[in-house]
Each structure stands twice: as structure tokens, then as C-alpha cells.
C-alpha positions in Angstrom: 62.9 17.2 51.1 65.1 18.4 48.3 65.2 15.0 46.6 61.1 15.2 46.6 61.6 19.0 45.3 63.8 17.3 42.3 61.6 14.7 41.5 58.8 17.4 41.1 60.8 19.3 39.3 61.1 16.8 36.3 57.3 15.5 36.8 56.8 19.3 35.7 59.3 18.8 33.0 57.8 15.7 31.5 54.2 17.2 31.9 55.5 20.1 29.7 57.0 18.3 27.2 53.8 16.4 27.0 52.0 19.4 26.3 54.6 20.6 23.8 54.3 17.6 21.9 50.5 17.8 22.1 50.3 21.3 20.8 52.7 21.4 17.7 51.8 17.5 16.3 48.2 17.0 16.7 46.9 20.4 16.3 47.8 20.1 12.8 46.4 17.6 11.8 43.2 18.9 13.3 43.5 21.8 11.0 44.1 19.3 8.2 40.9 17.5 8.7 39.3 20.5 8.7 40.6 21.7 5.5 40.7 18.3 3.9 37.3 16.4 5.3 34.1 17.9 4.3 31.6 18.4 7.6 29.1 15.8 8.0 26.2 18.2 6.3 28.9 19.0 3.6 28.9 15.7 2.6 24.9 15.2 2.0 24.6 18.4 0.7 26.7 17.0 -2.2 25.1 13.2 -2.4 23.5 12.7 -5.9 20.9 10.7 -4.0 17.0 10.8 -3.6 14.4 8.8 -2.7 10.4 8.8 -3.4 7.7 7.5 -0.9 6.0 5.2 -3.7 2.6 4.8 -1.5 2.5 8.6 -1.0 3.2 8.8 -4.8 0.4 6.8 -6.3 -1.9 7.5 -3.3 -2.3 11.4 -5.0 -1.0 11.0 -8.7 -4.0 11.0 -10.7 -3.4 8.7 -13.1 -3.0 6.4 -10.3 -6.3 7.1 -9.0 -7.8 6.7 -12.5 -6.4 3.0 -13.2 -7.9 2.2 -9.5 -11.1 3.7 -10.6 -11.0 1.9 -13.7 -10.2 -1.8 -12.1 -13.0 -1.2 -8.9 -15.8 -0.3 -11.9 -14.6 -3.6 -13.4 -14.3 -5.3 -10.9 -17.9 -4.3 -9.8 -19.7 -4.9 -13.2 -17.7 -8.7 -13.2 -19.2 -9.1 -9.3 -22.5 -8.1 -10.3 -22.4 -10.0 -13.4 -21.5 -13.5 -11.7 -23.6 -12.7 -8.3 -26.8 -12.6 -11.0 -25.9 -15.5 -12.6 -25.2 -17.4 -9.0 -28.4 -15.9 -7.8 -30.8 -17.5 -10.4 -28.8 -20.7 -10.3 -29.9 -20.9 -6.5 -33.0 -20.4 -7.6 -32.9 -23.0 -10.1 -31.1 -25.5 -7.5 -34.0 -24.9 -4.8 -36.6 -25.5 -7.2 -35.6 -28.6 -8.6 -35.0 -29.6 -4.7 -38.5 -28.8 -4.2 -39.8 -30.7 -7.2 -37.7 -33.5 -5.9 -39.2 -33.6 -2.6 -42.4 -33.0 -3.6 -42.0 -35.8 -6.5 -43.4 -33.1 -9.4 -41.7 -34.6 -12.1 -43.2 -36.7 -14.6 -40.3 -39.1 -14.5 -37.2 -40.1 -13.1 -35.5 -39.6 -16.8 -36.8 -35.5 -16.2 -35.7 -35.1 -13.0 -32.3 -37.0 -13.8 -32.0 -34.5 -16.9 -32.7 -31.4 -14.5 -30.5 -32.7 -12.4 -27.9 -32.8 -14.7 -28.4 -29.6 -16.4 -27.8 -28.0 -12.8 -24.7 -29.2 -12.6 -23.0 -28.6 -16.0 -24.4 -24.4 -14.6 -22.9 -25.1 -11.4 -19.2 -26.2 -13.3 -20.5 -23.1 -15.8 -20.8 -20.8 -13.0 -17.8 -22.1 -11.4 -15.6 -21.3 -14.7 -16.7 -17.8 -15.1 -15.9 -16.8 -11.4 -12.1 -18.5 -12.2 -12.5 -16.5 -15.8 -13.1 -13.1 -14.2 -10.9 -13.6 -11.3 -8.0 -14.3 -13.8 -9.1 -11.6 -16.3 -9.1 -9.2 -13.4 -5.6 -9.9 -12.3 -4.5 -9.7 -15.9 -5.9 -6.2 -16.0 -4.4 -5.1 -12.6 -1.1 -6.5 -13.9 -1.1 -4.2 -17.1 -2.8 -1.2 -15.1 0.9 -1.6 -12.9 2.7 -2.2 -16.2 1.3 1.5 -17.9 1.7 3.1 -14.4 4.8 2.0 -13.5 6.0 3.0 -17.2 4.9 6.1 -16.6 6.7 7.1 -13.7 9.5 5.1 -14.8 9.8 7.6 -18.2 9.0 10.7 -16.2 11.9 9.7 -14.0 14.2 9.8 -16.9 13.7 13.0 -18.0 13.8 14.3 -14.8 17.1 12.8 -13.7 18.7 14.4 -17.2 18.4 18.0 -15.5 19.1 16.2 -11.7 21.7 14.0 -12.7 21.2 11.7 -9.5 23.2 8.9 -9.5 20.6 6.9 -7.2 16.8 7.6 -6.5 15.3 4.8 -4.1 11.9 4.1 -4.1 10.8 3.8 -0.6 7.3 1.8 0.8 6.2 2.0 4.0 9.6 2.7 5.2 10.9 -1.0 3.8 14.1 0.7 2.1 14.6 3.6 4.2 14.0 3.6 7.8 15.5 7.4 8.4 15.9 9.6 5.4 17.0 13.4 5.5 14.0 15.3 4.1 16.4 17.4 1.4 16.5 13.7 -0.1 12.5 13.2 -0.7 11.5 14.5 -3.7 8.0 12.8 -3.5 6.5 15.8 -3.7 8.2 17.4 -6.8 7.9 14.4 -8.9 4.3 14.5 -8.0 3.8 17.4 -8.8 5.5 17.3 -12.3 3.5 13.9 -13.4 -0.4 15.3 -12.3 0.8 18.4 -14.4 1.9 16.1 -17.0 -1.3 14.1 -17.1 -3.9 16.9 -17.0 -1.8 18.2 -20.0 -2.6 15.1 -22.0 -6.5 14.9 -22.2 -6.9 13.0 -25.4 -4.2 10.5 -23.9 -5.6 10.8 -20.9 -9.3 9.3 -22.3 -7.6 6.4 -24.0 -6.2 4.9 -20.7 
């Protein structure tokens, strides 16, 4: 009994000495990390990061919505344009097939001619469809060239008084798939280019 009462005795000891050791060495260092490591909301409070939901962006920035505007009207008068064109062609095509059937022409040299006249406007009418596709894309191309510029310089002025060292440009969640809110400026930069653009009227009629 007394040699279990000694053995307890130093278990009580060691268990002490434990907590001694505990107390005076780590706590310390706990109260270094404290003073030396920022908290977690420290440290994003003081990243020189942002980021800008792009399709957000040009859904409402005007001059976005102008370019669009411009490219569907084209795009329209350049359908319209070939689906008349295409129209009286089938017209042309049924007639002559008619003709054909119906053995109306005066010779086989006319109805080879006709014949042949259709197809150099079929390969006509084929061209111009290639012609407005490609002038299409070439005007959607510098429409993203002059809208992209103009975000693009708006952003750099901006960042002089922000002095971010990064601002990501976010679509559909591709580049970020969580991001703090304090980090989206979306809505300030947006804000800043439609008042820059409705400032601009003559500039704004040239584009």
C-alpha cells in the first residue's frame, strides 16, 4: 500500500511538471503568434487584390450593349440582304426546272445557257454568304478589340488611385470559384465606365 502511495505520489509529480512546462513554454509563443501573425481577416483586408465578373460587366456597360446593337443590325441587314438574293434565285431555279420539264425552250443551246447562268448565281450566292459571314466576324473581332480597349484603359487609371497589384477577370466562375465580396469591384468599375461613356456623346456617335 505505501509503495502504491509513492508511485502516485511521483505520477502527480510528473503530471505537474508536465503542466509547468506547458504553461511557461508554449503560452508564449501563443502570445507571439498573436502579436506577430495577422488574423485570417487581417490578412485580406490588406491583399492588393480584386476581381471583376466580365459577363456581369458587359451585360450592363452600355457601350457594350451599343457594339451588340450595332453587330445584330448588321448582322440583320447582311441576312436580309442574302435571304432576297437566295429567294429570287429559287425562284429562278424552279422556273427554269419548269421550263425544262415542260420543254419551253426554243433550244437545247437556251436551256444549256440558262442552265449555266444559274449556276455561276448559285457559286455567286454562295460567295456572298462566305463574304458576309467573314465580314461579320471581322467586325465582331474589332467591336471586342475597341471594347476590350476600353475597359482595358479605364482599368489603368483606376488602378493609379487603387494601386492593386492583381485584378482577375472572372467568367462564369472559370477563374474564381469562391471570391470574398470586398474583392468584386464589378460594380464600381461599372459604374465609373457608363458615367464615362454618357460623358462622351460626340465619341459616343462615332462608335
Amino acid at each position: 500500500m505505501k509503495k502504491i502511495n509513492i508511485i502516485l505520489e511521483i505520477v502527480l509529480l510528473v503530471a505537474l511538471a508536465a503542466l509547468y512546462i506547458i504553461h511557461f513554454t508554449c503560452q508564449p509563443k501563443s502570445e507571439d503568434c498573436t502579436q506577430s501573425c495577422p488574423t485570417e481577416a487581417a490578412a485580406e483586408a490588406n491583399l492588393p487584390i480584386a476581381y471583376i465578373n466580365v459577363d456581369s460587366l458587359l451585360l450592363q456597360y452600355q457601350y457594350s450593349i451599343d457594339l451588340n446593337d450595332q453587330l445584330l443590325r448588321k448582322r440583320e441587314n447582311s441576312q436580309a440582304s442574302y435571304n432576297q438574293k437566295a429567294r429570287q434565285f429559287e425562284e429562278e431555279a424552279a422556273e427554269f426546272q419548269r421550263k425544262l420539264e415542260n420543254n419551253a425552250f426554243l433550244s437545247e443551246q437556251r436551256a444549256r445557257s440558262e442552265q449555266e447562268r444559274l449556276i455561276k448565281k448559285q457559286q455567286d450566292l454562295q460567295e456572298l454568304d462566305q463574304r458576309l459571314s467573314n465580314e461579320l466576324a471581322t467586325e465582331m473581332q474589332n467591336m471586342n478589340m475597341r471594347l476590350q480597349d476600353s475597359i482595358y484603359n479605364y482599368l489603368h487609371e483606376y488602378n493609379k488611385v487603387k494601386n492593386y497589384h492583381l485584378i482577375i477577370s472572372n467568367s462564369a466562375n472559370d477563374n474564381i470559384l469562391i471570391g470574398a465580396p470586398a474583392y468584386n469591384i464589378t460594380d464600381e468599375v461599372l459604374e465609373a465606365l457608363n458615367a464615362r461613356y454618357a460623358a462622351k456623346p460626340a465619341k459616343k456617335s462615332k462608335k
